[in-house]
PQR file with spaces between the fields and no chain letter, atoms N, CA, C, O and H, PARSE charges and radii, in Angstrom:
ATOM       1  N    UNK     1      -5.514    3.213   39.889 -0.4000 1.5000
ATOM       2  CA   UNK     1      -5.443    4.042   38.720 -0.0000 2.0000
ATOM       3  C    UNK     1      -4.403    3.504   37.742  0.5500 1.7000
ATOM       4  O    UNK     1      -4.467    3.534   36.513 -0.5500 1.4000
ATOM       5  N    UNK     2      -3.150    2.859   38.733 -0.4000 1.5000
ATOM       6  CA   UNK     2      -2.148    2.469   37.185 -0.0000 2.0000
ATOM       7  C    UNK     2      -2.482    1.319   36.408  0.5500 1.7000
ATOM       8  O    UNK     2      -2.254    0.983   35.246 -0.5500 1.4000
ATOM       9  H    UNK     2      -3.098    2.835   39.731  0.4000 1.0000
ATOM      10  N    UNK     3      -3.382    0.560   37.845 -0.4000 1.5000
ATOM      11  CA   UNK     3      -3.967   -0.825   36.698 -0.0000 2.0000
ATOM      12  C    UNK     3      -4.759   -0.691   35.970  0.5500 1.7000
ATOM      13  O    UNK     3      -5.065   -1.695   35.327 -0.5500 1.4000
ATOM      14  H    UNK     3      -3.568    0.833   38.789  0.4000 1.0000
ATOM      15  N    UNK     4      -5.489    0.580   35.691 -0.4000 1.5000
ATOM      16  CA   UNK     4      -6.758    1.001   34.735 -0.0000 2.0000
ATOM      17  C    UNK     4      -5.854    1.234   33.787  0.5500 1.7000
ATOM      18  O    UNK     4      -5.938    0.671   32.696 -0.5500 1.4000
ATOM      19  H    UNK     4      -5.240    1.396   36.213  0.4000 1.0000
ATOM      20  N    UNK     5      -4.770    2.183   34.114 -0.4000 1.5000
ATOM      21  CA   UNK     5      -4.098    2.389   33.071 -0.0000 2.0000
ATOM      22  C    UNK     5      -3.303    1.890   32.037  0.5500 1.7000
ATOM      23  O    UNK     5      -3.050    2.225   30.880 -0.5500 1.4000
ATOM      24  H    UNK     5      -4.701    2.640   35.000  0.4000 1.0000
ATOM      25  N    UNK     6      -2.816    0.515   33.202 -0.4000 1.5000
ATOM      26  CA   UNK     6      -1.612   -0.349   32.268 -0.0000 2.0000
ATOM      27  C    UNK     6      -2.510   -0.893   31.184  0.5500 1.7000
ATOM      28  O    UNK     6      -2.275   -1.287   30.042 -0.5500 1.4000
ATOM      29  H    UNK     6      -3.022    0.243   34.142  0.4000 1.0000
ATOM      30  N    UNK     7      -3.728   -0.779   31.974 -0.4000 1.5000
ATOM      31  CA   UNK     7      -4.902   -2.030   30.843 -0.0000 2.0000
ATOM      32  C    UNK     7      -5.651   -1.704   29.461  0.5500 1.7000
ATOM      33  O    UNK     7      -6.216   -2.333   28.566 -0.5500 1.4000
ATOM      34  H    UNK     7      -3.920   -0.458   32.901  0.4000 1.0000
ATOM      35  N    UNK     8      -5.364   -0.456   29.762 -0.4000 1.5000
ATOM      36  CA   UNK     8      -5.949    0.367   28.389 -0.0000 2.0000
ATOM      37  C    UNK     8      -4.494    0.298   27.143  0.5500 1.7000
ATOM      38  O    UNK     8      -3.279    0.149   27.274 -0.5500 1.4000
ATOM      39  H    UNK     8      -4.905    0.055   30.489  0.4000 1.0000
ATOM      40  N    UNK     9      -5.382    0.489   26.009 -0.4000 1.5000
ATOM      41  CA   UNK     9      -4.638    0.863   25.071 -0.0000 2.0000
ATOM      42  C    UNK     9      -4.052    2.177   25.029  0.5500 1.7000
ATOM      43  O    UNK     9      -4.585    3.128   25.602 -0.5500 1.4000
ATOM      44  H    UNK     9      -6.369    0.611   25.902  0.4000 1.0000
ATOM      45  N    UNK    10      -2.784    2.293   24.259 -0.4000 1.5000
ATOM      46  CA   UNK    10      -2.888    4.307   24.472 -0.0000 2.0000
ATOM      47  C    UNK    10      -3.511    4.679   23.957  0.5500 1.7000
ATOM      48  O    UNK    10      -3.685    5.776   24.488 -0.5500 1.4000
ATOM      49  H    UNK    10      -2.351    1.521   23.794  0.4000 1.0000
ATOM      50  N    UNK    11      -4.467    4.581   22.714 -0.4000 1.5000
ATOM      51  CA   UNK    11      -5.261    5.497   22.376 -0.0000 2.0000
ATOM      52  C    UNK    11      -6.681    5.185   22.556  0.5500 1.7000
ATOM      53  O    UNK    11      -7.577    5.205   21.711 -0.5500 1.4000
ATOM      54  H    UNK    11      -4.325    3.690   22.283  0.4000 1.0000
ATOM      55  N    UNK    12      -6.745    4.836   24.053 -0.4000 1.5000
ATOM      56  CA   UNK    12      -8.032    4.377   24.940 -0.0000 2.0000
ATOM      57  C    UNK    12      -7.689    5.541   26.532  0.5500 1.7000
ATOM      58  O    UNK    12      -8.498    6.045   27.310 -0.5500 1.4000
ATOM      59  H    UNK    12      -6.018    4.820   24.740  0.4000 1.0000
ATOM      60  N    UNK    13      -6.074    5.621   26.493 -0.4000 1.5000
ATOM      61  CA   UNK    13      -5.990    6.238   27.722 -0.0000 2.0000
ATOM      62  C    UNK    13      -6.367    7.570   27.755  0.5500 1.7000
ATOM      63  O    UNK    13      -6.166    8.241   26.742 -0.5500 1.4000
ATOM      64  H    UNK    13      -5.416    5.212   25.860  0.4000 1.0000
ATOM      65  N    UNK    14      -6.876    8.081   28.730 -0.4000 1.5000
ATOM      66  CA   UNK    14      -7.465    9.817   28.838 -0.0000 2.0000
ATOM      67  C    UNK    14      -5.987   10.920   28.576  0.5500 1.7000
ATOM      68  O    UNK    14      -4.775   10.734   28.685 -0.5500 1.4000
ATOM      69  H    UNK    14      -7.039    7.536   29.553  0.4000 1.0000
ATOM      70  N    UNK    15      -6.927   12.220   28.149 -0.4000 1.5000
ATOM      71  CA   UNK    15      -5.425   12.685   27.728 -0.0000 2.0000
ATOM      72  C    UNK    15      -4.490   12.917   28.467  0.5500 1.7000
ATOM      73  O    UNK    15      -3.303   12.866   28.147 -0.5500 1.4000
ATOM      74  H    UNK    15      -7.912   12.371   28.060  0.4000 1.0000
ATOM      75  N    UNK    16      -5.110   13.306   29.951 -0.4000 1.5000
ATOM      76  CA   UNK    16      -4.071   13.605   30.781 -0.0000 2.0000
ATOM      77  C    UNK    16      -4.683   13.174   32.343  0.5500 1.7000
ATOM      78  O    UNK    16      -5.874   13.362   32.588 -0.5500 1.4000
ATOM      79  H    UNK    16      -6.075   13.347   30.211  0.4000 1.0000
ATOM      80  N    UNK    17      -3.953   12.707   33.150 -0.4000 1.5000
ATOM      81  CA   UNK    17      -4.419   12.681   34.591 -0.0000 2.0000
ATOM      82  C    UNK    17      -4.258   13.708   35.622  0.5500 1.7000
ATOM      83  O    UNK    17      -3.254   14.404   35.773 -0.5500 1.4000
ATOM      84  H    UNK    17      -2.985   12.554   32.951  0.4000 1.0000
ATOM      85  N    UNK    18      -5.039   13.734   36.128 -0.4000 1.5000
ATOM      86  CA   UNK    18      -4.737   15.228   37.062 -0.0000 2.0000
ATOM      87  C    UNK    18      -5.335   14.496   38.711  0.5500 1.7000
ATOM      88  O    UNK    18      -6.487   14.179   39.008 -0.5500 1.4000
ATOM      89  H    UNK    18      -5.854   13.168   36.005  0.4000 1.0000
ATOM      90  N    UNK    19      -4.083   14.403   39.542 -0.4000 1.5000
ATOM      91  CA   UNK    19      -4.610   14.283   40.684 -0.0000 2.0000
ATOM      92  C    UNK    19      -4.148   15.469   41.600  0.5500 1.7000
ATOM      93  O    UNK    19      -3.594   16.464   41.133 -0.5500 1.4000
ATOM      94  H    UNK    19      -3.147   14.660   39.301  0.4000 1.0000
ATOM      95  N    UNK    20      -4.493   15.245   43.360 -0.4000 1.5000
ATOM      96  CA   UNK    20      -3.869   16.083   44.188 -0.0000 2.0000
ATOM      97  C    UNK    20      -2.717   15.496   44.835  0.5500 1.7000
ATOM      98  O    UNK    20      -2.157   14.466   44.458 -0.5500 1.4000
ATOM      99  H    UNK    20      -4.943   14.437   43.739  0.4000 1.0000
ATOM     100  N    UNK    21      -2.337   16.334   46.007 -0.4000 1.5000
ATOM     101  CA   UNK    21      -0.828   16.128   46.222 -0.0000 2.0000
ATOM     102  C    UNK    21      -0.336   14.428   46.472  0.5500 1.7000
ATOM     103  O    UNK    21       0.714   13.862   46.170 -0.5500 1.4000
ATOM     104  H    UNK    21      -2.792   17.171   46.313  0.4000 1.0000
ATOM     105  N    UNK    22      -1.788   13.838   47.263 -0.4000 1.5000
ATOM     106  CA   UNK    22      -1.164   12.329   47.481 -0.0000 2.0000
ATOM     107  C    UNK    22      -1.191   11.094   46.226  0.5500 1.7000
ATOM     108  O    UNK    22      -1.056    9.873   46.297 -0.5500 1.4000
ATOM     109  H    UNK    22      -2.642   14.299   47.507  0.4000 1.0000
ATOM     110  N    UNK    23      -1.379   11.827   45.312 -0.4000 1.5000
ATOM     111  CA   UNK    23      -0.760   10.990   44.073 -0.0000 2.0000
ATOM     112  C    UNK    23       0.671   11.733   43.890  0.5500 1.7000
ATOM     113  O    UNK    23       1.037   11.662   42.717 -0.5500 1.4000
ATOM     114  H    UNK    23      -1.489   12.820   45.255  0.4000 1.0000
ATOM     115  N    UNK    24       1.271   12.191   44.444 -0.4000 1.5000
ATOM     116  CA   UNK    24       2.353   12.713   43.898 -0.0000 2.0000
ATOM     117  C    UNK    24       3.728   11.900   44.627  0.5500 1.7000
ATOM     118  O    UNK    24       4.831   12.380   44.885 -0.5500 1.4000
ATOM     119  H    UNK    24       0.974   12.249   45.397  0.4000 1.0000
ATOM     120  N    UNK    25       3.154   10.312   44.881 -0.4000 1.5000
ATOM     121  CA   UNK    25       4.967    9.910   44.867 -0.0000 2.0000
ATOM     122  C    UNK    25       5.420    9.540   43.858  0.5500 1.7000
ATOM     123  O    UNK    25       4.967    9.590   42.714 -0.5500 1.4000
ATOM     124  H    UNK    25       2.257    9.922   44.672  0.4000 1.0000
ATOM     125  N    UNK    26       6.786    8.963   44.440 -0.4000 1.5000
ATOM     126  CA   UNK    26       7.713    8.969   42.895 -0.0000 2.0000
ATOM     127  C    UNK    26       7.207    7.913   42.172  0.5500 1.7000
ATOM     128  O    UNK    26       7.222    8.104   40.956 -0.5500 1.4000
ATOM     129  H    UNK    26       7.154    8.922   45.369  0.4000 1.0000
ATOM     130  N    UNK    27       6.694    6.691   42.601 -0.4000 1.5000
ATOM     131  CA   UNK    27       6.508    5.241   42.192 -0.0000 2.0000
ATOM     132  C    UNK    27       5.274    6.072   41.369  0.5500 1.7000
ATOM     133  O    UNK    27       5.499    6.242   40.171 -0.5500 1.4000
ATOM     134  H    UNK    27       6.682    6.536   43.588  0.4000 1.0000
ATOM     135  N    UNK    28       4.006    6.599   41.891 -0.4000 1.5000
ATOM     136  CA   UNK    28       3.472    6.947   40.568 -0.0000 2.0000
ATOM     137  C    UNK    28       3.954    7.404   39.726  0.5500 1.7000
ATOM     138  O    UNK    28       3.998    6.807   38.650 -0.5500 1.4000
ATOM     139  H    UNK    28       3.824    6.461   42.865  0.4000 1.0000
ATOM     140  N    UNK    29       4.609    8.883   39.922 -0.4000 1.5000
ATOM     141  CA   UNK    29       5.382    9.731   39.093 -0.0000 2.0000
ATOM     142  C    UNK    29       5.753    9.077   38.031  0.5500 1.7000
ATOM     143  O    UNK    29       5.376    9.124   36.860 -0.5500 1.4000
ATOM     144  H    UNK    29       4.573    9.368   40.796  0.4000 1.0000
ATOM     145  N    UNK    30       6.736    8.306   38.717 -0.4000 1.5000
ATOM     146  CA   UNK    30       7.683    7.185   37.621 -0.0000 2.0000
ATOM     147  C    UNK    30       6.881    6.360   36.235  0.5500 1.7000
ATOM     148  O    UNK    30       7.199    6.352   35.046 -0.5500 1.4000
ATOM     149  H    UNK    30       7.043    8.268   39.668  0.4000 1.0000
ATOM     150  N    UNK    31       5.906    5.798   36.847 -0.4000 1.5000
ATOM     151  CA   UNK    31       4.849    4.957   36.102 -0.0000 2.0000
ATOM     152  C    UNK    31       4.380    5.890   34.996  0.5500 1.7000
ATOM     153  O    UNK    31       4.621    5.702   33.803 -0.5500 1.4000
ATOM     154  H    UNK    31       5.648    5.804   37.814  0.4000 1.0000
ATOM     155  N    UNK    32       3.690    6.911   35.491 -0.4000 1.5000
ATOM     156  CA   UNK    32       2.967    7.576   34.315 -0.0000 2.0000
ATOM     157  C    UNK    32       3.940    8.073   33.409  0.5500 1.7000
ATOM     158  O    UNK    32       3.668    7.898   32.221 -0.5500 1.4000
ATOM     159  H    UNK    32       3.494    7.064   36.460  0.4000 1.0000
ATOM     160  N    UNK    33       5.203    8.756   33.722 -0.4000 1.5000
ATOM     161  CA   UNK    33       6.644    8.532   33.001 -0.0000 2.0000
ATOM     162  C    UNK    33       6.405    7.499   31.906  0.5500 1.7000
ATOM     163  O    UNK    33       5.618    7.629   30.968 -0.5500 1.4000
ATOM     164  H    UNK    33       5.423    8.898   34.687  0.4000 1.0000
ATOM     165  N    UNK    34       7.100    6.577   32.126 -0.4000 1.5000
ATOM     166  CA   UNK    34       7.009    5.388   31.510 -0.0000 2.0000
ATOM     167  C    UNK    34       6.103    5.388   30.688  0.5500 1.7000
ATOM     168  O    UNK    34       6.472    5.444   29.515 -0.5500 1.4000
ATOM     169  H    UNK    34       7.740    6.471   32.888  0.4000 1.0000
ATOM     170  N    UNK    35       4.755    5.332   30.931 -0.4000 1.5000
ATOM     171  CA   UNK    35       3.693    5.085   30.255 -0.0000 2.0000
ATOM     172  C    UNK    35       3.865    6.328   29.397  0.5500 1.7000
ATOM     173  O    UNK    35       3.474    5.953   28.292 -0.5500 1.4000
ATOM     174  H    UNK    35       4.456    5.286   31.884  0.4000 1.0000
ATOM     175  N    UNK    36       4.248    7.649   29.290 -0.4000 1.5000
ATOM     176  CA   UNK    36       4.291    8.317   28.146 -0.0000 2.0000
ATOM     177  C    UNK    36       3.154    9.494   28.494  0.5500 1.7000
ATOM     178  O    UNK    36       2.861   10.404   27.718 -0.5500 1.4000
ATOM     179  H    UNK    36       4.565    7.954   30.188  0.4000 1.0000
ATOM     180  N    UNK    37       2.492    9.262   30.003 -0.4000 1.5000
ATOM     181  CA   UNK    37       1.015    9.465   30.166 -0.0000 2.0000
ATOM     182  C    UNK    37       1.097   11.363   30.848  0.5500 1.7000
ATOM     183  O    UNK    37       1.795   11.853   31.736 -0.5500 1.4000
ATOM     184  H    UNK    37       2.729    8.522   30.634  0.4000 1.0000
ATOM     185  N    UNK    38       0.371   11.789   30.219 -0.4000 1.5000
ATOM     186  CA   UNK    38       0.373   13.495   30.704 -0.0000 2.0000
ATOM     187  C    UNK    38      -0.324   13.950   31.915  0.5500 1.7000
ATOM     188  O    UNK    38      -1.490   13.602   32.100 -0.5500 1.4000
ATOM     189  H    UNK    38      -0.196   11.391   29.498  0.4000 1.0000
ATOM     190  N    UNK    39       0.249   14.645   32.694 -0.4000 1.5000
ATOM     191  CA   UNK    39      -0.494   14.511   34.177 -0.0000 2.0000
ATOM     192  C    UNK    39      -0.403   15.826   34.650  0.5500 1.7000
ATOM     193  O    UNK    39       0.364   16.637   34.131 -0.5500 1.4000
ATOM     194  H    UNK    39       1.196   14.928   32.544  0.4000 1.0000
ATOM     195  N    UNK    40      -1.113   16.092   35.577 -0.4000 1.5000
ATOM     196  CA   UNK    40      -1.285   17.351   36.345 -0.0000 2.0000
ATOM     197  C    UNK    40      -1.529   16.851   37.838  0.5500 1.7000
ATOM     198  O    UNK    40      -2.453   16.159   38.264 -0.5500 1.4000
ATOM     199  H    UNK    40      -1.736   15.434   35.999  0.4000 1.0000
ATOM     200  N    UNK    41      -0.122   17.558   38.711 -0.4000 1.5000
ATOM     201  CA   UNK    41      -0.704   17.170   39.913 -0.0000 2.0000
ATOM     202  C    UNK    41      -0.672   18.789   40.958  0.5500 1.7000
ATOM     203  O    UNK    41       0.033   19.796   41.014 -0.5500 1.4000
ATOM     204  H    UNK    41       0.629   18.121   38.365  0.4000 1.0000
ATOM     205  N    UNK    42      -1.641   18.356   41.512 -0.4000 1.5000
ATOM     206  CA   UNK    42      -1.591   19.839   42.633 -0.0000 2.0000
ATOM     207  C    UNK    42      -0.586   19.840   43.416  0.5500 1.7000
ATOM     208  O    UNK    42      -0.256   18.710   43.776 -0.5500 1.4000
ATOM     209  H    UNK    42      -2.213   17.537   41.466  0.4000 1.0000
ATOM     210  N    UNK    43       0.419   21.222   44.075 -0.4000 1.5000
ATOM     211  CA   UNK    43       1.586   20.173   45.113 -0.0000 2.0000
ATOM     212  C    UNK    43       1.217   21.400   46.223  0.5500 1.7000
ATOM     213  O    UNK    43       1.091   22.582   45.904 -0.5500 1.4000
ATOM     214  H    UNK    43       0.151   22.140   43.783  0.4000 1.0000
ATOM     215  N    UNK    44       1.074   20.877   47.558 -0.4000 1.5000
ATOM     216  CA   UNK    44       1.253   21.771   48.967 -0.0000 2.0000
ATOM     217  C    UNK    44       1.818   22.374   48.279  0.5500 1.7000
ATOM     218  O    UNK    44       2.376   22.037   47.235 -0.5500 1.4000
ATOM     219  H    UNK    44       1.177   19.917   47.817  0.4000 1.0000
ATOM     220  N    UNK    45       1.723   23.748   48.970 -0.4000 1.5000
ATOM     221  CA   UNK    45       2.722   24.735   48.758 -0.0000 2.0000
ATOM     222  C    UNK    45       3.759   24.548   50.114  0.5500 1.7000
ATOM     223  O    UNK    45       3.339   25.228   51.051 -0.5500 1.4000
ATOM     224  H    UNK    45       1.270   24.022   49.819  0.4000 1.0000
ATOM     225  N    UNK    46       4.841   23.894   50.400 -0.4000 1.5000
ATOM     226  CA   UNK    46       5.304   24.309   51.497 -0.0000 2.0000
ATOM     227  C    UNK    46       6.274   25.029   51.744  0.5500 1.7000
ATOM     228  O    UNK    46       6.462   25.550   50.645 -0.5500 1.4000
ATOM     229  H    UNK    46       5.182   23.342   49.639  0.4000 1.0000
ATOM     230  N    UNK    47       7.255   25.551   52.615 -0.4000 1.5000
ATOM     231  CA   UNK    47       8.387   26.126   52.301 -0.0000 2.0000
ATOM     232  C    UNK    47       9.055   26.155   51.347  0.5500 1.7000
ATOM     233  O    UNK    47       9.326   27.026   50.521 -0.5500 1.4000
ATOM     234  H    UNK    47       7.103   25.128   53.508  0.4000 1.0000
ATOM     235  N    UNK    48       9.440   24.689   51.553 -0.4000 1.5000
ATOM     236  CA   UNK    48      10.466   24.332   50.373 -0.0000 2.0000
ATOM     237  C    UNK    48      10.118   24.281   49.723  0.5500 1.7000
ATOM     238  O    UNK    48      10.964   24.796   48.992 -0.5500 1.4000
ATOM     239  H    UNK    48       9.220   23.982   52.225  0.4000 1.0000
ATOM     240  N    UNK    49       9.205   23.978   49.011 -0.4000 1.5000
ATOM     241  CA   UNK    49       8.753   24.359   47.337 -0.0000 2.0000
ATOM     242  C    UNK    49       8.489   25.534   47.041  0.5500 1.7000
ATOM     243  O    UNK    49       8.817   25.699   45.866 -0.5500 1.4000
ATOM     244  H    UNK    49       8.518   23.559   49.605  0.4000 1.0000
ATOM     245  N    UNK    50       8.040   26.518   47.503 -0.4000 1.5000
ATOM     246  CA   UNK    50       8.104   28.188   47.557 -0.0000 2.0000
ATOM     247  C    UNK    50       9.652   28.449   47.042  0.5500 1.7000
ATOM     248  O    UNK    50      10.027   28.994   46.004 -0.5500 1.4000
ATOM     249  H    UNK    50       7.774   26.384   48.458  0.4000 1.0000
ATOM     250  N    UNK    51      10.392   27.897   48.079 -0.4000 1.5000
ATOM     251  CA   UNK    51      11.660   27.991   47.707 -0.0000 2.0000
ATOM     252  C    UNK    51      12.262   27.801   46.250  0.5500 1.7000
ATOM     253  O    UNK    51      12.645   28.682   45.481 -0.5500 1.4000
ATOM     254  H    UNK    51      10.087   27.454   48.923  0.4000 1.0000
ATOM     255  N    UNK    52      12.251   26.683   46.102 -0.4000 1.5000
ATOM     256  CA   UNK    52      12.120   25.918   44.831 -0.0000 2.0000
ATOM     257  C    UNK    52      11.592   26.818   43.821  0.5500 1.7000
ATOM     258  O    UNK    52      12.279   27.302   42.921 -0.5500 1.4000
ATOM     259  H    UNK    52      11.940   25.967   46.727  0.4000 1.0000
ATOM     260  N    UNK    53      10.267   27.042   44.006 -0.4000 1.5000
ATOM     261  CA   UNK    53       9.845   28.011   42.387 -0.0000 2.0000
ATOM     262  C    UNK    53      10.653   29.547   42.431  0.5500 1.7000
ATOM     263  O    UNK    53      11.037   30.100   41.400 -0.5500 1.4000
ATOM     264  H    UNK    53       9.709   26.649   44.737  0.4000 1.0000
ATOM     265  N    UNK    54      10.832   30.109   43.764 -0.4000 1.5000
ATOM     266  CA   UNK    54      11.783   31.180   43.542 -0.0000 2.0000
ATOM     267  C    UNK    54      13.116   30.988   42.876  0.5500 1.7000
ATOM     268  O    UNK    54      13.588   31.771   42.052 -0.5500 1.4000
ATOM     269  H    UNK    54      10.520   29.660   44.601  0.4000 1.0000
ATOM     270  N    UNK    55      13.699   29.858   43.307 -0.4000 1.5000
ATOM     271  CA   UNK    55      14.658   29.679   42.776 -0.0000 2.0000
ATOM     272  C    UNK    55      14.229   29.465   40.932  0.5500 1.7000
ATOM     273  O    UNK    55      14.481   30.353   40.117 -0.5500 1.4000
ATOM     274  H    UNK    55      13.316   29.221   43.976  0.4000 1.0000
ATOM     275  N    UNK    56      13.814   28.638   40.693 -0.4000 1.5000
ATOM     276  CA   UNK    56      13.485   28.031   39.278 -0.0000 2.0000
ATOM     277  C    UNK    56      13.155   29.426   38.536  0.5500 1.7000
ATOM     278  O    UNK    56      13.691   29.610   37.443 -0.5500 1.4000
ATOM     279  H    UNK    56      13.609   27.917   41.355  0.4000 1.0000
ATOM     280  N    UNK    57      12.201   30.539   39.130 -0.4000 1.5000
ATOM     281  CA   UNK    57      11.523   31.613   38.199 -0.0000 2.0000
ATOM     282  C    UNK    57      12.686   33.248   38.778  0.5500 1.7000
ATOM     283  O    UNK    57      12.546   34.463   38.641 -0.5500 1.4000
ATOM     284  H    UNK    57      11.766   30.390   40.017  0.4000 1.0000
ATOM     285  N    UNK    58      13.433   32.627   39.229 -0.4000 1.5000
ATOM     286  CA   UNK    58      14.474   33.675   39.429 -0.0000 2.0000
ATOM     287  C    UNK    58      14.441   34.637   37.711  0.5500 1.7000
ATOM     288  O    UNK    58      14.082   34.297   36.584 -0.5500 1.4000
ATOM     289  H    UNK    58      13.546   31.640   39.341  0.4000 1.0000
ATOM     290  N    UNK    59      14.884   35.638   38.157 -0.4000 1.5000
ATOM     291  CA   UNK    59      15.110   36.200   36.284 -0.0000 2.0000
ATOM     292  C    UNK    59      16.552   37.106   36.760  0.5500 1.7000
ATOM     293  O    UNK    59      16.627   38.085   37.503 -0.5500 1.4000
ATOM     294  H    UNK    59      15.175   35.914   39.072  0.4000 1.0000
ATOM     295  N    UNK    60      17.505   36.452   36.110 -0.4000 1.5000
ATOM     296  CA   UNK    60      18.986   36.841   36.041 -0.0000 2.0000
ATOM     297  C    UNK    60      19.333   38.567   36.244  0.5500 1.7000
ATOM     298  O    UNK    60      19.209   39.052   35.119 -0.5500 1.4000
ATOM     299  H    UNK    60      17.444   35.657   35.507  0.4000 1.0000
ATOM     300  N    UNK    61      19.614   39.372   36.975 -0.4000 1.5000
ATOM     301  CA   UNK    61      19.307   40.779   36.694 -0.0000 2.0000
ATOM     302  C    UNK    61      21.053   41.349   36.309  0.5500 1.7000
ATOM     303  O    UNK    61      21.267   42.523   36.006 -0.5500 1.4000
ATOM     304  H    UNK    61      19.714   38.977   37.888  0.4000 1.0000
């Protein structure tokens, strides 16, 4: 997928990529970064990320 991507022009590249959780390491992450490129990825829900969005969507009382 990143060599499709490096190879395109940007305004050849799709608007956004959307994969599931096993596109979600950092080395991709990073890349589509770089590239400027808009993405959607699905993530496990596991503990710790449960965790994580509680924490993040906390609302101050």
């Amino acid at each position: 997928m990143l060599k499709i991507l490096n190879g395109l022009p940007a305004e050849q590249r799709p608007k956004m990529v959307r994969g599931d959780r096993g596109f979600g390491s950092d080395v991709i992450l990073r890349e589509l970064e770089s590239l400027e490129q808009p993405y959607l990825l699905k993530l496990q829900l596991s503990n710790n990320v449960k965790r994580h969005l509680e924490r993040v969507f906390r609302v101050p009382g």
